[in-house]
DSSP file (Angstrom, degrees, kcal/mol; ACC not computed):
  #  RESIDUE AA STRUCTURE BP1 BP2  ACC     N-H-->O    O-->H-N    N-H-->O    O-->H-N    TCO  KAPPA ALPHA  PHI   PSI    X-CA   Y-CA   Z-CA
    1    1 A X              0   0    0      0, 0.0    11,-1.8     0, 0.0     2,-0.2   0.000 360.0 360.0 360.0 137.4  156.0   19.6  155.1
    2    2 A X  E     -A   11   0A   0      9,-0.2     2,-0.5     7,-0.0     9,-0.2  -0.836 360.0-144.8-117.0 157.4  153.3   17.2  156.3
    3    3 A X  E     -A   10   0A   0      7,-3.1     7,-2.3    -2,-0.2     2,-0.9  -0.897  24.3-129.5-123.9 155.2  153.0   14.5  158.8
    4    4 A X  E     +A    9   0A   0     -2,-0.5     5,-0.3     5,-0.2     2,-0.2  -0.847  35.8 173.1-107.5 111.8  150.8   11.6  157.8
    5    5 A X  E >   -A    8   0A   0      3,-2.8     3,-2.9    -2,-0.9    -2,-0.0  -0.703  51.9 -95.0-117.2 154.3  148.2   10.9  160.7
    6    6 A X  T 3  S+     0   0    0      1,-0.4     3,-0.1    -2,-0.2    -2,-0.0   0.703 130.9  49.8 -64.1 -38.7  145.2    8.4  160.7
    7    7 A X  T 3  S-     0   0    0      1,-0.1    -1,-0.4     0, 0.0     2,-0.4   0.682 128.6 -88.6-104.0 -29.2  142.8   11.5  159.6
    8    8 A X  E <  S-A    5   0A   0     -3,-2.9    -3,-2.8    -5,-0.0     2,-0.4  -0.939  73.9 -21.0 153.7-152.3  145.5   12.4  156.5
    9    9 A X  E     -A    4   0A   0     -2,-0.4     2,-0.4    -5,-0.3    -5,-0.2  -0.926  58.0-149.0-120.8 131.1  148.4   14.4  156.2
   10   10 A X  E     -A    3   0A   0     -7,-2.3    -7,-3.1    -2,-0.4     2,-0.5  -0.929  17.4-135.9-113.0 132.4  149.1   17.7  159.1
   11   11 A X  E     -A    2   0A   0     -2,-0.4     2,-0.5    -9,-0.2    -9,-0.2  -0.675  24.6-154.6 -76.9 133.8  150.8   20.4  157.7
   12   12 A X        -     0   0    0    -11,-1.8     2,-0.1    -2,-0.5    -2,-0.0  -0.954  10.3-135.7-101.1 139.7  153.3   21.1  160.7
   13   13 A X     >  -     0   0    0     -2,-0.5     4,-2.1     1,-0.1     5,-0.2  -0.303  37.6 -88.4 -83.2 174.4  154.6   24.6  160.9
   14   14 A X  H  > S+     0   0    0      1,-0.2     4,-0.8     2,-0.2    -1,-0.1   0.564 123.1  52.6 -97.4  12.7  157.8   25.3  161.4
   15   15 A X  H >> S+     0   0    0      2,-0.1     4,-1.3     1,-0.1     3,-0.9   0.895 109.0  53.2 -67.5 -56.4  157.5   25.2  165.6
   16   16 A X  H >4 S+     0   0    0      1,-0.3     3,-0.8     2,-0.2    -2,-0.2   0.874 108.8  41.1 -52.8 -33.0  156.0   22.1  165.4
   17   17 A X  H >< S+     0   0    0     -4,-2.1     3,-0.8     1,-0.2    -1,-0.3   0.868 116.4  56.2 -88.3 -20.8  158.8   20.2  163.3
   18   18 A X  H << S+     0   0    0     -3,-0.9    -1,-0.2    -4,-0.8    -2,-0.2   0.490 106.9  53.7 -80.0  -1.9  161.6   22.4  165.7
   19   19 A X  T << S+     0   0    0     -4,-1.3    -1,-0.2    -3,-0.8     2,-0.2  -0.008  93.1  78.0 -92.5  13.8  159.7   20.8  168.8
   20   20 A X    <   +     0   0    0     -3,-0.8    -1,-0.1    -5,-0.3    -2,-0.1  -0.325  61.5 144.9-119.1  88.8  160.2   17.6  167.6
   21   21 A X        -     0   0    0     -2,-0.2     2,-0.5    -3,-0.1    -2,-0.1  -0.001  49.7 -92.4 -83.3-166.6  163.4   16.9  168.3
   22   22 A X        -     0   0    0      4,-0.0     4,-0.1     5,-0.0    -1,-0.1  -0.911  23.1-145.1-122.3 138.0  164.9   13.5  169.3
   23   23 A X    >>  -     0   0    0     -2,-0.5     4,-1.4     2,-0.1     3,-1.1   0.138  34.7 -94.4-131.3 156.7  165.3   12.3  172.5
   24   24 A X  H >> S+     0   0    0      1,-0.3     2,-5.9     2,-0.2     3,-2.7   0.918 123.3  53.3 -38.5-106.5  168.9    9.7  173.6
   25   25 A X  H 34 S+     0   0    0      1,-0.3    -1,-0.3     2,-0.2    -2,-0.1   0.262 103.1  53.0 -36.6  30.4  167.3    6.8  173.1
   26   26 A X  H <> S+     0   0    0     -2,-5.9     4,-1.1    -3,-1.1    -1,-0.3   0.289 110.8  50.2-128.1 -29.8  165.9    7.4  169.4
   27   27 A X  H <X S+     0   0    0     -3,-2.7     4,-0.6    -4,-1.4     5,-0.2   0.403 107.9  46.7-117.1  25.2  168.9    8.1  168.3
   28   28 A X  H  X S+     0   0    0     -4,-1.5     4,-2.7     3,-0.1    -3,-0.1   0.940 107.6  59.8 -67.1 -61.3  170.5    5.2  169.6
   29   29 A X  H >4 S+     0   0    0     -5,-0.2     3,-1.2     2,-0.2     4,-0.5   0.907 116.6  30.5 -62.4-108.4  167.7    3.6  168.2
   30   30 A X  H 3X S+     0   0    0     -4,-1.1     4,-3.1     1,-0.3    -1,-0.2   0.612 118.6  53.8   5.5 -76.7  168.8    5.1  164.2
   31   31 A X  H 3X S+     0   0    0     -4,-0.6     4,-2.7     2,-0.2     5,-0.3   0.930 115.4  37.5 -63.1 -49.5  172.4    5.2  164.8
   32   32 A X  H X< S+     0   0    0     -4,-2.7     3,-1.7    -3,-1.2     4,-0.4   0.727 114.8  55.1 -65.8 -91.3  172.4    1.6  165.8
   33   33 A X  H 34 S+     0   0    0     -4,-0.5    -2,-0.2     1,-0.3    -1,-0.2   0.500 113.4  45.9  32.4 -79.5  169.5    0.5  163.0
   34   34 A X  H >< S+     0   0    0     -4,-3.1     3,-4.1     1,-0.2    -1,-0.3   0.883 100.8  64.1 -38.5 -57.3  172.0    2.1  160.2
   35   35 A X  T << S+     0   0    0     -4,-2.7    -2,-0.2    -3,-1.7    -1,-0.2   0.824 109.5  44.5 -27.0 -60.5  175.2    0.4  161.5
   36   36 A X  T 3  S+     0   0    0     -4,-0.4    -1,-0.3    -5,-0.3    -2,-0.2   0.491 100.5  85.9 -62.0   9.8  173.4   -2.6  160.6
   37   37 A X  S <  S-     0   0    0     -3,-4.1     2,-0.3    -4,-0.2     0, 0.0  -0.688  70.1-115.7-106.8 158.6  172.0   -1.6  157.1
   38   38 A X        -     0   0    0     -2,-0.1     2,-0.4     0, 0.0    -2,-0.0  -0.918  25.0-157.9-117.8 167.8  173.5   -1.7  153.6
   39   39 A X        -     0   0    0     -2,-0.3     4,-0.1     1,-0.1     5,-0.1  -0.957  15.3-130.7-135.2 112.2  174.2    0.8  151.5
   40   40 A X    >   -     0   0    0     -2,-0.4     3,-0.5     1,-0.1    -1,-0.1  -0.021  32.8-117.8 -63.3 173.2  174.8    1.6  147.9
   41   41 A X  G >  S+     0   0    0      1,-0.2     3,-0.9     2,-0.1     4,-0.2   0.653 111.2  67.5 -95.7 -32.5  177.9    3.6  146.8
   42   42 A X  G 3  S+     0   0    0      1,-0.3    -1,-0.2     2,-0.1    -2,-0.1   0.077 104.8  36.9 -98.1   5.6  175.6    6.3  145.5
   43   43 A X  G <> S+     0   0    0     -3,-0.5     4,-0.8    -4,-0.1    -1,-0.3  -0.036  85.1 104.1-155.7  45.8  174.1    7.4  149.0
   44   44 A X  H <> S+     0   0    0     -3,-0.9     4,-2.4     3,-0.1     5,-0.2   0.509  83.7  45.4 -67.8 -36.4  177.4    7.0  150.9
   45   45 A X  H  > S+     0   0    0     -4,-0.2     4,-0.5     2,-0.2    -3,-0.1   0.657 117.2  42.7-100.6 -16.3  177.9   10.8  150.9
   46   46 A X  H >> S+     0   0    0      2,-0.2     3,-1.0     3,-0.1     4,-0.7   0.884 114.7  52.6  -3.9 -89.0  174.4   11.5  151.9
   47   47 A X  H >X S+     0   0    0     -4,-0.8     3,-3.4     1,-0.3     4,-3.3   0.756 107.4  48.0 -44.5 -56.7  174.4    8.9  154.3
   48   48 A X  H 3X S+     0   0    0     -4,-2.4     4,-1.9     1,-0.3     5,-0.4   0.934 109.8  53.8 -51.8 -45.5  177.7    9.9  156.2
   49   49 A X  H <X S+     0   0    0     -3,-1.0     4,-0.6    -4,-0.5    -1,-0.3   0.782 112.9  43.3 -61.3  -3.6  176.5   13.6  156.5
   50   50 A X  H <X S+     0   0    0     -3,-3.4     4,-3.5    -4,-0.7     3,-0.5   0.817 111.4  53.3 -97.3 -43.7  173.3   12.5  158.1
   51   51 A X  H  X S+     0   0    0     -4,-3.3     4,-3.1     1,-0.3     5,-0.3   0.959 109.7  52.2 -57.2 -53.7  175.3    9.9  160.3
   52   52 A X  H  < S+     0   0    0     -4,-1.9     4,-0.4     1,-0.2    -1,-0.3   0.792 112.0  46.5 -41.1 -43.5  177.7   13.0  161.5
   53   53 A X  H  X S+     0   0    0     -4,-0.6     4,-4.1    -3,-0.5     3,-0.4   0.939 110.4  47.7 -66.6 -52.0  174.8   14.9  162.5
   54   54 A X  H  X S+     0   0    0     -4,-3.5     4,-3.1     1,-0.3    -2,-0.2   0.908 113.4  46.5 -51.1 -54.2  173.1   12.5  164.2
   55   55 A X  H  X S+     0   0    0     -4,-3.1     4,-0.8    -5,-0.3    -1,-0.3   0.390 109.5  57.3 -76.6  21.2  176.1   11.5  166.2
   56   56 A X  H  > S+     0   0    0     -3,-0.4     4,-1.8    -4,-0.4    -2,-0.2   0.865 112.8  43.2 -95.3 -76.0  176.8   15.5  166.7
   57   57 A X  H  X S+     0   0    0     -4,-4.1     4,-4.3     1,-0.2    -2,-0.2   0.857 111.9  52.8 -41.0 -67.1  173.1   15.4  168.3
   58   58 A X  H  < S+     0   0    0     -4,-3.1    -1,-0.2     2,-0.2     5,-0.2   0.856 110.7  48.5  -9.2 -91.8  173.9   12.2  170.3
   59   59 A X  H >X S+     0   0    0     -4,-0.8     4,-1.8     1,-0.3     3,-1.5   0.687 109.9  48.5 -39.0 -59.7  177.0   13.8  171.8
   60   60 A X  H >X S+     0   0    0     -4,-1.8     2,-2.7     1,-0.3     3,-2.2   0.997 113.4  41.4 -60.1 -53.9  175.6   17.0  173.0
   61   61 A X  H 3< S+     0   0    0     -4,-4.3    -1,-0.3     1,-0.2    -2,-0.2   0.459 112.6  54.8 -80.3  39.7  172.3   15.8  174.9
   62   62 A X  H X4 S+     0   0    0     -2,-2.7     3,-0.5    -3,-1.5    -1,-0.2   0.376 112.7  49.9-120.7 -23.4  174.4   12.6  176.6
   63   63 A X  H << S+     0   0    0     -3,-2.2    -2,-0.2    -4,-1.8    -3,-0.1   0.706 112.3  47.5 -89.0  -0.9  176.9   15.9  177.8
   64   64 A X  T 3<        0   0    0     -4,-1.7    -1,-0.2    -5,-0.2    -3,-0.1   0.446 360.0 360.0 -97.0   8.4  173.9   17.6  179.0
   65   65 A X    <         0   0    0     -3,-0.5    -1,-0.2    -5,-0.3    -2,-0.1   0.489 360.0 360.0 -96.3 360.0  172.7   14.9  180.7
């Protein structure tokens, strides 16, 4: 996997992409950003497993906080 940076694309290993997780406020940021978006019938089922995850992520770090 690569991240695209002024210089190119950095391969991140697979520490780097498991230290970058996302912080409350980023996925506020998402969650809220989808609500508003629309969505074809054909990435409904995609979309909802990502939305599930996200608010799974959400949940935990606002009950560690």
């Amino acid at each position: 996997m690569g991240l695209v940076t002024k210089g190119g694309i950095k391969d991140l290993s697979n520490k780097d992409i498991k230290e970058e997780t996302l912080d409350v406020q980023e996925l506020e940021f998402l969650l809220s950003r989808i609500k508003d978006m629309t969505f074809k019938g054909s990435e409904l089922e995609v979309l909802t497993k990502v939305v599930i995850k996200l608010q799974n992520r959400y949940l935990r770090l606002k009950e560690d906080k």
